[in-house]
C-alpha positions in Angstrom: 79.1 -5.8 -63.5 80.5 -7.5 -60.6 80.7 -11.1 -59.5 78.5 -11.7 -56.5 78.5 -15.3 -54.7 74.9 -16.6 -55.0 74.9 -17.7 -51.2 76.7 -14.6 -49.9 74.1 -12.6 -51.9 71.4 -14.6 -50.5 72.5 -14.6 -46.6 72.8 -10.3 -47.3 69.3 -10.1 -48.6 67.3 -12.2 -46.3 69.4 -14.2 -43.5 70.4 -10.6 -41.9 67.2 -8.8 -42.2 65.6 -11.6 -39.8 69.3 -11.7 -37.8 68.5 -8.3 -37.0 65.1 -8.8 -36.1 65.7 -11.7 -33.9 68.4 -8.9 -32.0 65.8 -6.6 -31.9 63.5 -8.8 -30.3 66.1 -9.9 -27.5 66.6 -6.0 -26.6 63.5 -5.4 -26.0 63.2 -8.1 -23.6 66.6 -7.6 -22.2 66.6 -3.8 -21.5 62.7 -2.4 -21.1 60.7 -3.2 -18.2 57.7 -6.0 -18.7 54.3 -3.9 -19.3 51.1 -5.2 -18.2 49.2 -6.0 -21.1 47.3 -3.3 -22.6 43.9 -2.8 -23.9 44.6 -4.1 -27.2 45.6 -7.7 -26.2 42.6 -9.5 -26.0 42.0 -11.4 -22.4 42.5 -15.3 -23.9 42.9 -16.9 -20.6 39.0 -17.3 -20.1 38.7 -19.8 -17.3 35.2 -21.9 -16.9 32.3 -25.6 -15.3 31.3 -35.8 -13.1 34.0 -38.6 -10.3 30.9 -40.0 -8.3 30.5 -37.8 -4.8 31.7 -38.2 -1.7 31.5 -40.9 0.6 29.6 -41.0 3.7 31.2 -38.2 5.2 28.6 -35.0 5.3 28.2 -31.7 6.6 26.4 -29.9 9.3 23.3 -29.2 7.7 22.5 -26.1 10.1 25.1 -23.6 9.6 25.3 -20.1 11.5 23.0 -18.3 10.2 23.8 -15.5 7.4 22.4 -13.0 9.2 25.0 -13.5 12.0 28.1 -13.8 9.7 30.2 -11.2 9.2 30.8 -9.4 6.1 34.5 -9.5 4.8 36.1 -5.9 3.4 34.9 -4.7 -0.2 37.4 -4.6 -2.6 36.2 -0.8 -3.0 36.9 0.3 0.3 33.5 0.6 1.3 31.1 -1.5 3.2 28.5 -3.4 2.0 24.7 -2.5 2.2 23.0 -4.1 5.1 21.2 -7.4 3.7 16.8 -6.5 3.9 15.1 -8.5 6.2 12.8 -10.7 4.0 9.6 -10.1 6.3 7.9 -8.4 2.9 8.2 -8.3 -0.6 10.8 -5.6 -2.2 9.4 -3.2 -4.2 12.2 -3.7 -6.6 10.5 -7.3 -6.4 6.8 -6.3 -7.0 8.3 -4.5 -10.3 10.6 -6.9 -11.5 8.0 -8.9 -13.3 4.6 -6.4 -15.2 2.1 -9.5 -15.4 3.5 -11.6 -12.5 2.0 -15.2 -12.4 0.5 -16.3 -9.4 2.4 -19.6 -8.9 5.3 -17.8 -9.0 4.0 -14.8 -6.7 2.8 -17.6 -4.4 6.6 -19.4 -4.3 8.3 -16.3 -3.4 6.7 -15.4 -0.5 6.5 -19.0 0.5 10.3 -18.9 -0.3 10.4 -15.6 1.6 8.6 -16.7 5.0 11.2 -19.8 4.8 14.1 -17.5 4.3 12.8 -15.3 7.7 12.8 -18.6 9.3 15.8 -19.8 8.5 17.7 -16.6 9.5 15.6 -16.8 12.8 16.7 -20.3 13.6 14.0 -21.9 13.2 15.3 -24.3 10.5 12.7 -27.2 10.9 10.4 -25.0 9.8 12.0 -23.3 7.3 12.8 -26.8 5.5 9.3 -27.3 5.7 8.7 -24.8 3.5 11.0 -25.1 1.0 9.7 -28.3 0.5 6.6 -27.3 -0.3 7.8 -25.1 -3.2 11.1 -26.9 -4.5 10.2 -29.7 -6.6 12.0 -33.7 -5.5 14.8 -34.3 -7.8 13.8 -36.5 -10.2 16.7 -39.2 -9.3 14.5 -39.5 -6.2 15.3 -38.5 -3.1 17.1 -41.5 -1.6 20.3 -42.4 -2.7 22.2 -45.7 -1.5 25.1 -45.1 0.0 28.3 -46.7 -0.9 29.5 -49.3 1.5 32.1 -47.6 4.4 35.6 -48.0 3.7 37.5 -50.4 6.0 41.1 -51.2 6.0 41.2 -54.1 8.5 41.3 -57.7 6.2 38.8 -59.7 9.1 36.2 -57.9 7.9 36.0 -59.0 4.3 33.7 -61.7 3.4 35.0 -65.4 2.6 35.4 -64.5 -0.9 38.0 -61.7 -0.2 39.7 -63.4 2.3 40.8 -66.2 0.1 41.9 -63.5 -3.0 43.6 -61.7 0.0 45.5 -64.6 1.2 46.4 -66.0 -2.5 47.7 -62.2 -3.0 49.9 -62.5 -0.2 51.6 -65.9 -1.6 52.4 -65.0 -5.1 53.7 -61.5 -3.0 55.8 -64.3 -1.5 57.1 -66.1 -4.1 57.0 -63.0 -6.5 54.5 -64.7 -9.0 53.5 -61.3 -11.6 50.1 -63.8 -12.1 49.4 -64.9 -8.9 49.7 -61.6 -7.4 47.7 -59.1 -9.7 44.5 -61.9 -10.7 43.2 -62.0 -7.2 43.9 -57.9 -6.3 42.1 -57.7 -9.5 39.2 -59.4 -8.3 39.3 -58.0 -5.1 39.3 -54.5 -6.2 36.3 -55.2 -8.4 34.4 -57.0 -5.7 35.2 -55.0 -2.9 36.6 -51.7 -3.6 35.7 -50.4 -0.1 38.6 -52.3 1.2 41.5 -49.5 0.7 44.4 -51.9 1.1 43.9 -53.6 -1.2 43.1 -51.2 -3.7 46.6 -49.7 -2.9 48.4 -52.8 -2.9 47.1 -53.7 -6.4 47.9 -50.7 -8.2 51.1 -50.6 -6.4 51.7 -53.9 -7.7 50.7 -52.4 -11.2 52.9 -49.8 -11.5 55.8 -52.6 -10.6 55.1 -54.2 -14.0 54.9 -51.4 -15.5 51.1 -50.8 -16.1 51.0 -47.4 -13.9 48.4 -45.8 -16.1 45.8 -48.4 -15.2 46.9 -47.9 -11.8 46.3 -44.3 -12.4 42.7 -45.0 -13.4 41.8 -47.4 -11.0 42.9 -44.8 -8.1 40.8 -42.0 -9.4 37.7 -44.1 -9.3 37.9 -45.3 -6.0 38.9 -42.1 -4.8 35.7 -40.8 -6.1 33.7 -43.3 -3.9 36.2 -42.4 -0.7 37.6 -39.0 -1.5 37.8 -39.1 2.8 40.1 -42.0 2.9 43.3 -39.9 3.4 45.6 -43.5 2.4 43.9 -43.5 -0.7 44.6 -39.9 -1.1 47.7 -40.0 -0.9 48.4 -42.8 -2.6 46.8 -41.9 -5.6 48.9 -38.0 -5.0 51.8 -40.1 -4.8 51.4 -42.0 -8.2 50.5 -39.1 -9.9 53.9 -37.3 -8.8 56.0 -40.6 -9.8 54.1 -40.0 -13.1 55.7 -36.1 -13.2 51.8 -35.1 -13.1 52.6 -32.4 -10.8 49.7 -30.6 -10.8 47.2 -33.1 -11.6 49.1 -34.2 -7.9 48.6 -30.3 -6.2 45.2 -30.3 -7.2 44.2 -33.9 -5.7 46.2 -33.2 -2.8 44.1 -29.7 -2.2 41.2 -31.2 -2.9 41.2 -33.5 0.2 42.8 -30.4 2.4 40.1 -28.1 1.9 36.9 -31.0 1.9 38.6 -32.6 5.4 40.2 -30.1 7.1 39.9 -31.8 10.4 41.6 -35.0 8.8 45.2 -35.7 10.8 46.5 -36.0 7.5 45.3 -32.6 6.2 48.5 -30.7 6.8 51.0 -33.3 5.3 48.8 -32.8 2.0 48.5 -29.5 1.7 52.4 -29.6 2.5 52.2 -32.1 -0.5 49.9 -30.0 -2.6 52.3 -27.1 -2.3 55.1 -29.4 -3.3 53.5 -30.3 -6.4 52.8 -27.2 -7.4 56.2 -25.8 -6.6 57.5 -28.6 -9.1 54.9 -27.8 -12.2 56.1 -24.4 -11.8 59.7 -25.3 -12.1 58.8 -27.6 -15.1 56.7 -25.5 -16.9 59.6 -22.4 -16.1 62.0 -24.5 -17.7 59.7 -25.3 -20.9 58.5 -21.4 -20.8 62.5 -20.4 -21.1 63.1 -22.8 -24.0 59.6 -21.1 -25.6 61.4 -17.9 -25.7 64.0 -19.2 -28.1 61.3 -20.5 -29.9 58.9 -17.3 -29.6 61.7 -15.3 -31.0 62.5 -17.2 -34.1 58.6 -17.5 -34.1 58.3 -13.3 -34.1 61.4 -13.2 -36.6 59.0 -14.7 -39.3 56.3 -12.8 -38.4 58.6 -10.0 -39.4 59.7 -11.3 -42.6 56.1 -12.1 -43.7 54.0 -9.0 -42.0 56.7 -6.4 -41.7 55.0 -6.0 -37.8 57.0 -6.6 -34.4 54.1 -6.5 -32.6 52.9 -9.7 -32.8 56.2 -11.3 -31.8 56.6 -8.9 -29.1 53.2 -9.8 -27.3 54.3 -13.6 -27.6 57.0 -12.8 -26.2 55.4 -10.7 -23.3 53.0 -13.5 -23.0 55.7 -16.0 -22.0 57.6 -13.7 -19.7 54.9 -12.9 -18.1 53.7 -17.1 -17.3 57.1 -17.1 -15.8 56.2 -14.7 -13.0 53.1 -16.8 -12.0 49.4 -17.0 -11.8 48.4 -14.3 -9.8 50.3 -12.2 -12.3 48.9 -13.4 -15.2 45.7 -12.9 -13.7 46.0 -9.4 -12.4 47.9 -8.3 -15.7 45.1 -9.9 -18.0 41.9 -8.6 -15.7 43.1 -5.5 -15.8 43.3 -5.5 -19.7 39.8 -7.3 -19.1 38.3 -4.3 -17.3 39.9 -1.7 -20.0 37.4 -3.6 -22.6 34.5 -4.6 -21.0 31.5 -3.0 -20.2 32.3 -2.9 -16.3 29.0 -2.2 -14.0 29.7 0.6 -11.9 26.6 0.9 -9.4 27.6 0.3 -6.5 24.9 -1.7 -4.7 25.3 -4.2 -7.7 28.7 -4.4 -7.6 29.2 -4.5 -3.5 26.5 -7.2 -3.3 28.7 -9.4 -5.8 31.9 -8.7 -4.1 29.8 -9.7 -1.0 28.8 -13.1 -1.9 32.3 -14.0 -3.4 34.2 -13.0 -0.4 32.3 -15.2 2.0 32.4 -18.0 -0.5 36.5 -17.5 -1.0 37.2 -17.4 2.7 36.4 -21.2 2.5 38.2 -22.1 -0.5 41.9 -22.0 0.8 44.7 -20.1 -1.6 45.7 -17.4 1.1 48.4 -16.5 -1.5 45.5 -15.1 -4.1 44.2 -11.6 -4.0 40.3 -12.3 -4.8 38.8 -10.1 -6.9 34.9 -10.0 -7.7 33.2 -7.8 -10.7 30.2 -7.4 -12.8 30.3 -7.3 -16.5 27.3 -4.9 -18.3 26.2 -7.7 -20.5 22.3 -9.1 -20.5 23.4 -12.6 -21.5 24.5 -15.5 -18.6 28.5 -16.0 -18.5 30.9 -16.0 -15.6 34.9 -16.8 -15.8 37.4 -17.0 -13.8 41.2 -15.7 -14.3 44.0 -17.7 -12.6 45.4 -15.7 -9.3 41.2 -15.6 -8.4 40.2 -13.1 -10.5 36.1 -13.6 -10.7 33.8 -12.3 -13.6 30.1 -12.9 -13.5 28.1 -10.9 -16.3 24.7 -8.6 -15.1 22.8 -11.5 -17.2 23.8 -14.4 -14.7 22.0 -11.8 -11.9 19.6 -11.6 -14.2 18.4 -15.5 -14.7 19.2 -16.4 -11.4 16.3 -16.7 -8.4 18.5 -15.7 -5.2 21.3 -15.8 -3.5 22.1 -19.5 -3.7 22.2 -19.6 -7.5 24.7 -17.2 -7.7 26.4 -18.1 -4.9 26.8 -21.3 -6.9 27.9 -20.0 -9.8 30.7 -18.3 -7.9 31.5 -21.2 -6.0 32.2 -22.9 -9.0 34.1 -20.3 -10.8 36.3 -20.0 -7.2 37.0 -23.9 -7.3 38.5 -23.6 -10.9 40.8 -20.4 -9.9 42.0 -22.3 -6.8 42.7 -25.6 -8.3 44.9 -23.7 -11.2 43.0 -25.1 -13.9 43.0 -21.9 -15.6 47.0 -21.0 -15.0 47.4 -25.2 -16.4 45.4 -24.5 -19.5 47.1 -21.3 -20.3 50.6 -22.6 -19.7 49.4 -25.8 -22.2 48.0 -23.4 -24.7 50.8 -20.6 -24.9 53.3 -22.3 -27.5 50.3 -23.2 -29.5 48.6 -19.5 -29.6 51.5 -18.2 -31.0 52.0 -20.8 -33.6 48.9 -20.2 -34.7 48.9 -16.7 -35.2 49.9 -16.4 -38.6 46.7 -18.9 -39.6 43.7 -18.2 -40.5 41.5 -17.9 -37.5 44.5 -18.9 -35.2 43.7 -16.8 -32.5 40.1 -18.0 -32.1 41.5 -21.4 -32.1 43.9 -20.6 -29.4 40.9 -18.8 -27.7 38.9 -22.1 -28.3 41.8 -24.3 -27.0 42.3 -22.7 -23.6 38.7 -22.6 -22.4 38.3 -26.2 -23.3 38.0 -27.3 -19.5 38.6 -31.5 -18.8 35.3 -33.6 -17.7 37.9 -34.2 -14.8 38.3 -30.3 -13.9 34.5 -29.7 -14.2 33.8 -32.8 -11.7 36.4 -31.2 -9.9 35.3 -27.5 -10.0 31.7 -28.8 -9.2 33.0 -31.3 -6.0 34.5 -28.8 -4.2 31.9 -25.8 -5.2 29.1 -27.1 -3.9 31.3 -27.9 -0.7 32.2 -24.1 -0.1 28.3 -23.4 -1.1 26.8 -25.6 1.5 29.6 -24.6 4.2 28.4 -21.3 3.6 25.4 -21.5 4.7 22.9 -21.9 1.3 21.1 -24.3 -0.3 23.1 -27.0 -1.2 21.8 -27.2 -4.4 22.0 -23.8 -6.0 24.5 -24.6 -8.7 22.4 -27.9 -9.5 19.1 -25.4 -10.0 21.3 -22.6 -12.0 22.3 -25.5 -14.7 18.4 -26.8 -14.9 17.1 -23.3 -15.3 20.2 -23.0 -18.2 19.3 -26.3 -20.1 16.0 -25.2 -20.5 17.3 -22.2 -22.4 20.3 -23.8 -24.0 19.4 -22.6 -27.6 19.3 -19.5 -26.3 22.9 -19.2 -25.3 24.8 -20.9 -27.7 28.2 -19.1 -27.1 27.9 -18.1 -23.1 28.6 -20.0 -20.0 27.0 -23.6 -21.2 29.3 -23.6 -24.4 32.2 -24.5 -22.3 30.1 -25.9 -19.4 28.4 -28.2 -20.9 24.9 -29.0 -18.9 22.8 -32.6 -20.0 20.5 -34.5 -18.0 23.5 -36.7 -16.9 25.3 -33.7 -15.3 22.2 -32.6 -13.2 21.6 -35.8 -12.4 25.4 -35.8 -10.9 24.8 -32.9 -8.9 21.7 -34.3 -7.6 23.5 -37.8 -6.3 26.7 -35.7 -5.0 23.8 -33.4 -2.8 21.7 -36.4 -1.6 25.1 -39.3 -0.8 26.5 -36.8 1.3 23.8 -35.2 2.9 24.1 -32.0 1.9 21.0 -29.8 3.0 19.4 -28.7 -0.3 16.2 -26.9 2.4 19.0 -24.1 4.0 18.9 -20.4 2.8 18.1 -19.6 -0.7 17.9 -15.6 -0.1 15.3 -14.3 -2.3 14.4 -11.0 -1.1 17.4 -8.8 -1.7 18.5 -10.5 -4.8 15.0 -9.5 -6.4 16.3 -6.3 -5.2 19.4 -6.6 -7.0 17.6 -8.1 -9.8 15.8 -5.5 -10.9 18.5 -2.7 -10.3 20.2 -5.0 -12.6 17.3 -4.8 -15.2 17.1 -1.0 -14.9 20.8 -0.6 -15.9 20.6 -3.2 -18.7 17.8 -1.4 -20.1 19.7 1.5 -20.3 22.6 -0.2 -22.3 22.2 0.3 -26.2 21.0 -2.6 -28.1 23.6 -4.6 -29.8 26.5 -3.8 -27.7 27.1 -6.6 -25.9 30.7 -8.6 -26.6 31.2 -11.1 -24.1 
């Protein structure tokens, strides 16, 4: 028998099988075309829902009325059916309910009278009568407002002045003590008074404490998100910090609320600049992933025998290179291939409908918007990065008009065109395919990407309920979709609340962001033709087999 060298024996039986994997894995990359991913991959980049509100800035509580705004184009080509005139009750409405109660017959024509009203002009009238059928918030209905922002130093009290003026000396003298204990105390006394705010946390980042000059931004901000030297102050730190797109997003954020600002230009210039930078960072971490997604597949080899796995790692990773909007055309397609899509057309035109109105006011000219309807009874909505919307037949279903779902999709917009959804996936790539050879990896990788920030659901909410009001409804249709939800919680433990989480504290949120900024909560709620939709929606539902739902 011959001799055969232990190691050269060893490096023959199991270094070149995995060599030869690891080339087959480049070639595949290197010479055949990207694929969009199919119907077998699994849609993973699931996208879903307190800062204080505004300051004292609000909006014009009389908009133009719906009846007078123009429909964009459907997605489908065609044109969207003409919205009823709410001067009776649907039929579809008269059938939507066998036994229907009394208080709730009486609040839906009161709610429909106000609704005629309302599209008539008549909106002192209208308000009148939602009042008389929407219950007060139970934080009250009078909020005190934060005290305005000022930036001139004669107008601080005696107090301020002195902690202003012993700032100012140990600035002088470069004292670390005497300059941050009075900014200290003037930020916490009087936070209204910006430059000093951004003075102090200026000085903090100097001696080297720039995440409590971090924090301290993002709660004043929260009282003055108008205050476009705060704004940029705090976008500023954040890019010195290499947070890019923590930086795009707050620099958006103040774009799209104040677009007459003077400085609304410069930061959308900024929040492009940001986001231009996270790409390139998270490019240059998605390259070096490849070499680590290969050697990563070249053990799945050795232990499964299977290139498939590594291959959709690898796919995954390319594909993150080529951007948002491609990652969420390529995954919403594979989406659509799965899923139980709605096909009526009235249904599916009236969603595409709402969300276009609501997207023309939420900036990102470079997404494609894309609206559809999910055959499933229970109450979920996501949203893919690139603006690729997904509301199921359920959340029709539990809503009470057009402001409730208009709210929902205002929200589900706001997360698509702040990136949180591209910024999750791109954090939770590496670890997906790490985890695929554990035990339930890939429902923890699932788990790991739909777990939104408290910061990007205060976010998502903020500037939702902006786009909502701008458009025309009731300002507080999101904050009535998440009371009718908590009443139900148990009822949905793995839908839309399970990675929105509602409490009293959140609705209480959305109640004092409504009322500091005057946002009119008594403008259209539009219940005659969603009772109409409603019930076409309960017809087809009915129709689905029990037990089939999956989403």
């Amino acid at each position: 028998m011959r001799f055969v060298w232990p190691p050269l024996h060893f490096a023959y039986r199991r270094i070149l099988p995995i060599g030869l994997a690891v080339l087959a894995l480049v070639s595949i990359v290197l010479f055949q075309p990207l694929q969009t991913i199919g119907a077998s991959a699994p849609p993973k980049f699931v996208t879903e829902i307190p800062l204080p509100p505004f300051g004292p800035e609000a909006l014009e509580q009389r908009p133009i009325p719906q009846a007078q705004a123009s429909s964009p184009k459907m997605e489908s080509g065609q044109s969207p059916p003409p919205t009823p005139k709410p001067d009776s009750v649907p039929p579809a409405a008269e059938a939507a309910t066998p036994v229907p109660d009394p208080e709730q017959v009486k609040r839906f024509q009161t709610m429909l009278q106000a609704d005629q009203l309302y599209l008539g002009g008549q909106y002192d009238a209208a308000a009148t009568l939602y009042r008389e059928v929407k219950a007060p918030f139970k934080s009250g209905e009078t909020i005190k407002p934060y005290p305005p922002a000022f930036n001139d130093p004669a107008l601080l009290p005696p107090a301020g002045k002195v902690y202003w003026r012993e700032a100012q000396a140990g600035l002088e003298k470069n004292l670390e003590t005497r300059i941050l204990v009075p900014l200290k105390l003037l930020t916490e006394q009087y936070p209204q008074f910006i430059p000093g705010v951004i003075l102090y946390t200026q000085q903090l980042q100097t001696h080297g404490q720039s995440q409590t000059a971090l924090d301290l931004l993002e709660r004043v901000a929260t009282l003055y998100p108008e205050q476009a030297d705060l704004i940029r102050a705090r976008v500023t730190a954040l890019g010195e910090a290499e947070q890019w797109m923590e930086a795009s997003i707050a620099a958006r954020q103040f774009a799209i609320l104040y677009p007459q600002d003077p400085a609304a230009p410069e930061l959308a210039r900024l929040a492009d600049q940001y986001l231009e930078q996270f790409k390139v960072a998270t490019n240059e971490k998605l390259t070096g992933n490849v070499i680590a997604n290969v050697l990563t597949g070249a053990l799945g080899y050795a232990l499964t025998g299977s290139l498939f796995g590594p291959f959709s790692a690898l796919q995954t990773t390319i594909l993150l290179l080529q951007g948002e909007s491609e990652v969420g055309r390529s995954v919403s397609e594979a989406a659509k291939q799965q899923l139980d899509m709605v096909t009526d057309l009235e249904v599916v035109a009236y969603v595409r409908e709402l969300g276009q109105k609501l997207s023309t006011l939420a900036g990102r000219n470079d997404f494609q918007y894309e609206f559809n309807v999910i055959l499933d009874k229970r109450l979920n909505a996501f949203a893919l990065p690139g603006g690729k919307i997904f509301i199921n037949a359920g959340a029709i279903q539990d809503t009470g008009s057009e402001a409730e779902i208009a709210g929902l999709l205002a929200h589900e917009i706001s997360h698509a065109v702040l990136s949180h959804g591209f910024q999750l996936v791109v954090e939770g790539t590496l670890f997906e395919n790490v985890t695929q050879f554990i035990p339930l990896g890939g429902i923890a990788a699932q788990l790991f990407v739909l777990d939104y920030s408290r910061s990007m659901e205060r976010q998502a909410d903020i500037l939702g309920t902006r786009i909502l009001t701008a458009t025309g409804y009731a300002a507080d249709g999101l904050r009535n979709l998440m009371v009718t939800l908590s009443r139900n919680e148990k009822s949905f433990p793995f839908s839309w609340i399970s990675t929105h989480p509602i409490t009293t504290e959140r609705v209480a949120y959305l109640e004092e962001l409504i009322q500091r900024n005057g946002y009119n909560r008594f403008a259209y709620e539009g219940v005659a033709r969603h009772a109409q939709i409603k019930q076409k929606v309960t017809e087809l539902l009915a129709q689905k087999p029990q037990g089939e739902d999956r989403f």
